[in-house]
C-alpha positions in Angstrom: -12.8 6.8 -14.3 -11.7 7.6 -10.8 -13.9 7.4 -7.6 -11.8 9.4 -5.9 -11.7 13.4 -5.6 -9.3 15.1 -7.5 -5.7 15.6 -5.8 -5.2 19.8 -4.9 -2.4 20.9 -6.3 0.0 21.7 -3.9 1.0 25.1 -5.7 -2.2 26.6 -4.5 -1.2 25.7 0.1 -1.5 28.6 1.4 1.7 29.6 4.3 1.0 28.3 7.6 1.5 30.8 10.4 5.3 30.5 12.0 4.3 28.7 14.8 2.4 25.7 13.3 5.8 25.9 11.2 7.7 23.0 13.0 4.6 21.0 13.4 3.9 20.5 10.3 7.5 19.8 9.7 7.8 17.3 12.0 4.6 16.0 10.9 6.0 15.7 7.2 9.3 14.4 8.3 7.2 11.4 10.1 4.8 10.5 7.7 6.5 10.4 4.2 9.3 7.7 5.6 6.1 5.7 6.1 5.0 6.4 2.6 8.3 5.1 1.3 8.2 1.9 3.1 4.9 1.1 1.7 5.9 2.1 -1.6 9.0 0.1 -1.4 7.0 -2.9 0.2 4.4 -2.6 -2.6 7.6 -3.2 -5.4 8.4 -5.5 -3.4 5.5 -8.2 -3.4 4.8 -7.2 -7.1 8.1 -8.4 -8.3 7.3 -11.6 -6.2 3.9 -11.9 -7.8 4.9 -12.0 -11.2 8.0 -14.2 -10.9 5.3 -16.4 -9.5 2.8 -15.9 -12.0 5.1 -16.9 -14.6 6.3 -19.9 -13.4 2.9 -21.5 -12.5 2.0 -20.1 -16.1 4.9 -22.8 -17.4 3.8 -25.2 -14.8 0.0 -25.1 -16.8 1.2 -25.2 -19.9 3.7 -28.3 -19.7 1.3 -29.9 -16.9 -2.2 -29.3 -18.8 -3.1 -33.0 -19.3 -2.7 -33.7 -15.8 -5.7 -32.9 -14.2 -4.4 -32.6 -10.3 -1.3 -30.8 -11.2 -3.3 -28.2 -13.2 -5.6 -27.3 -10.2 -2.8 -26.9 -8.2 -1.1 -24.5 -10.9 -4.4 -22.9 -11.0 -4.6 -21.9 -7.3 -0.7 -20.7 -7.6 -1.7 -18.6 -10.9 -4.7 -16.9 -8.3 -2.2 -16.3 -5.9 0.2 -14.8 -8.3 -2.7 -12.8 -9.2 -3.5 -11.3 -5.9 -0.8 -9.2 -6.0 -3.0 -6.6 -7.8 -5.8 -6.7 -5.1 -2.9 -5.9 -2.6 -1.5 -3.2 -4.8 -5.0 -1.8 -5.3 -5.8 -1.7 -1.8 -2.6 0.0 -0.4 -2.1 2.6 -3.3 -5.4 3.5 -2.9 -4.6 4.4 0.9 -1.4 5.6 0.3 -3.5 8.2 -2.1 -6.1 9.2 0.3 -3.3 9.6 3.2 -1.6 12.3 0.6 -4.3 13.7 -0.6 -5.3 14.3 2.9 -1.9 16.1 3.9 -2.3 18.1 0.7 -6.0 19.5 1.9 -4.4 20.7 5.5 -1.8 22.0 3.8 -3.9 24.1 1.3 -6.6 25.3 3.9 -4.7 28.3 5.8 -8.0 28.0 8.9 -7.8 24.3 9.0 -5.5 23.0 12.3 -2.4 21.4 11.3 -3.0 18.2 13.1 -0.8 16.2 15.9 1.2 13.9 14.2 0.3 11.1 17.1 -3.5 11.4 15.7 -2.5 11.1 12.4 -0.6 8.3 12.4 -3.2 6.4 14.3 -6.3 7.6 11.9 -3.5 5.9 9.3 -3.0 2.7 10.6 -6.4 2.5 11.2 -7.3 1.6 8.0 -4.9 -0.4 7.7 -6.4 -4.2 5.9 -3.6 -6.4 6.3 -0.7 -7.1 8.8 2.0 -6.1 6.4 0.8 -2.7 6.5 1.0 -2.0 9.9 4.7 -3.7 9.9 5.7 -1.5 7.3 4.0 1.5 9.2 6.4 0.5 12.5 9.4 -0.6 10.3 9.1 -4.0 10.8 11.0 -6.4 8.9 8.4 -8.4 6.4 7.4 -11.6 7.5 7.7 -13.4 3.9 4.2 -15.6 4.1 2.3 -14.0 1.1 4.4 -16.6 -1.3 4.3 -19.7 1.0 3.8 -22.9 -0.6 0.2 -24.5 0.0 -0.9 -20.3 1.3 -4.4 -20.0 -0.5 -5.1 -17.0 -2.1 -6.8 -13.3 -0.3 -8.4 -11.2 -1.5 -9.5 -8.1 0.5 
């Protein structure tokens, strides 16, 4: 079951009047780049966290009578695992943001906002550094898989 609202179809937007016209395309063209570099970034790190997961899966099972080791394989396996928090947290983000774009767009009295005051009320809510990065274009700084890096939650 979902908590959040229901996504408008975008079939039912209604025509905005000619001169909010390149606003909104400009606003568009600004924001779904940013929505692909999240998207890309989230592939990204879940391909890491798996290969990860697997191998400290291996590490357990061929290191199980040594007590020491298995911790340690333990804390990798929780940090393979945080990959889904992460996930979690941006898609659910990356959903509001679009679900957000789809409401101006179907509300024909509602202003079509400045793109300068969206992009801040985005990064905003931004919970971790990678996000804002990926917001700017930023190449990724590759800490989430560093050896000894405990595992986050948000």
């Amino acid at each position: 079951m979902s908590i959040h609202p229901p996504i408008p179809n975008p079939q039912d937007a209604v025509a905005t009047p000619a001169a909010a016209e390149p606003r909104l395309v400009v606003l568009i063209n600004t924001v779904l780049p940013i929505w692909c570099r999240h998207i890309v970034s989230i592939r990204r790190h879940s391909e890491l966290a798996v290969t990860d997961m697997l191998q400290a899966c291996g590490q357990l099972q061929t290191q199980a009578e040594k007590h020491p080791a298995l911790l340690e394989s333990v804390d990798q396996l929780l940090q393979a695992f945080q990959y889904q928090d992460r996930l979690s947290q941006r898609m659910s983000l990356l959903e509001d943001d679009i679900t957000r774009l789809i409401q101006v767009l179907s509300d024909k009295d509602q202003p079509i906002p400045e793109v300068d005051a969206w992009l801040l009320r985005l990064e905003s809510q931004y919970a971790m550094q990678e996000q804002a990065q990926d917001h700017h274009g930023q190449a990724p700084q590759n800490k989430a898989h560093s050896a000894g890096q405990e595992a986050q939650f948000f």
